[in-house]
One Martini backbone bead per residue (centre of mass of N, CA, C, O) as a GRO file, in nm:
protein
   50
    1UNK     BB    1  -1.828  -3.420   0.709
    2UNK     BB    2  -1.943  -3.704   0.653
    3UNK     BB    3  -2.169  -3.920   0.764
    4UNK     BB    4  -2.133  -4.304   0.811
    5UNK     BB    5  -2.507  -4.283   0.817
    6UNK     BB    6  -2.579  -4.217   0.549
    7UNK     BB    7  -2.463  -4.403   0.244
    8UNK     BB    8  -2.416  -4.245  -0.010
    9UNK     BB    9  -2.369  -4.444  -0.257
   10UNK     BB   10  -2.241  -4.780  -0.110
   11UNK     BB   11  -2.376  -4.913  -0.342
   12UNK     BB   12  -2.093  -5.046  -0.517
   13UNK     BB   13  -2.186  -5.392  -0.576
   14UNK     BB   14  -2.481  -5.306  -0.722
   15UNK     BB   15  -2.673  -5.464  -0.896
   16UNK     BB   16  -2.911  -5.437  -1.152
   17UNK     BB   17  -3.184  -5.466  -1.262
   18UNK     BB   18  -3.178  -5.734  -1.469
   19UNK     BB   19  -2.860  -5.830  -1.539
   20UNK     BB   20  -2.948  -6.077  -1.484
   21UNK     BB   21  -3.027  -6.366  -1.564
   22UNK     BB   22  -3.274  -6.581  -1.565
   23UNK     BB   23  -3.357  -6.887  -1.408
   24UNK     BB   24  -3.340  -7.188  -1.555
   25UNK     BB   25  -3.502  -7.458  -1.643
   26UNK     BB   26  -3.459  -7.769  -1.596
   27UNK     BB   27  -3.305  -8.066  -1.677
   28UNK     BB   28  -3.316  -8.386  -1.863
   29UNK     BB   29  -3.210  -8.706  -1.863
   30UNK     BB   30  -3.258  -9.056  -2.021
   31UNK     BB   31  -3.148  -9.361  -1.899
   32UNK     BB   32  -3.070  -9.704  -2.003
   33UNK     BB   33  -3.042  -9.976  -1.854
   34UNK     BB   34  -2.899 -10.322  -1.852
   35UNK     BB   35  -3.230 -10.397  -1.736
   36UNK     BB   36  -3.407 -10.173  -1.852
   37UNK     BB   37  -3.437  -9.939  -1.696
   38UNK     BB   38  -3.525  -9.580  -1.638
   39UNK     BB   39  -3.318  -9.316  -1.590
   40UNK     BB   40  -3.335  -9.000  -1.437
   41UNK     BB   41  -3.126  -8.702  -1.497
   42UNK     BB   42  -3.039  -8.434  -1.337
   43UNK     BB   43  -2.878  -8.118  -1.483
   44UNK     BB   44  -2.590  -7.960  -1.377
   45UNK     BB   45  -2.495  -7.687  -1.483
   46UNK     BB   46  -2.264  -7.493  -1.708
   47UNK     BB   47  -2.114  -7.472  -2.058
   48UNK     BB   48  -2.074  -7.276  -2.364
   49UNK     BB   49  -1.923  -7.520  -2.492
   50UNK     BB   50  -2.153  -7.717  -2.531
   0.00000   0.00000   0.00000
């Protein structure tokens, strides 16, 4: 019987290297408000359907 204290192989829910994408650099939208001044605002989130 093998002992607990081994590990041989218990990382069964890492993924490997690589496999998820690099996180994107953020966006930015800027919207014109009803006084004239300018709001920059950053996007978050992300939805394939977009």
């Amino acid at each position: 019987m093998a002992s607990d204290d081994e590990g041989g192989g218990l990382d069964l829910f890492q993924e490997p290297e690589g496999y998820y994408q690099p996180e994107k650099p953020p966006t930015y939208a800027t919207h014109k408000l009803l006084s004239g001044e300018e709001m920059r605002v950053r996007m978050v989130g992300f939805n394939p359907l977009w």
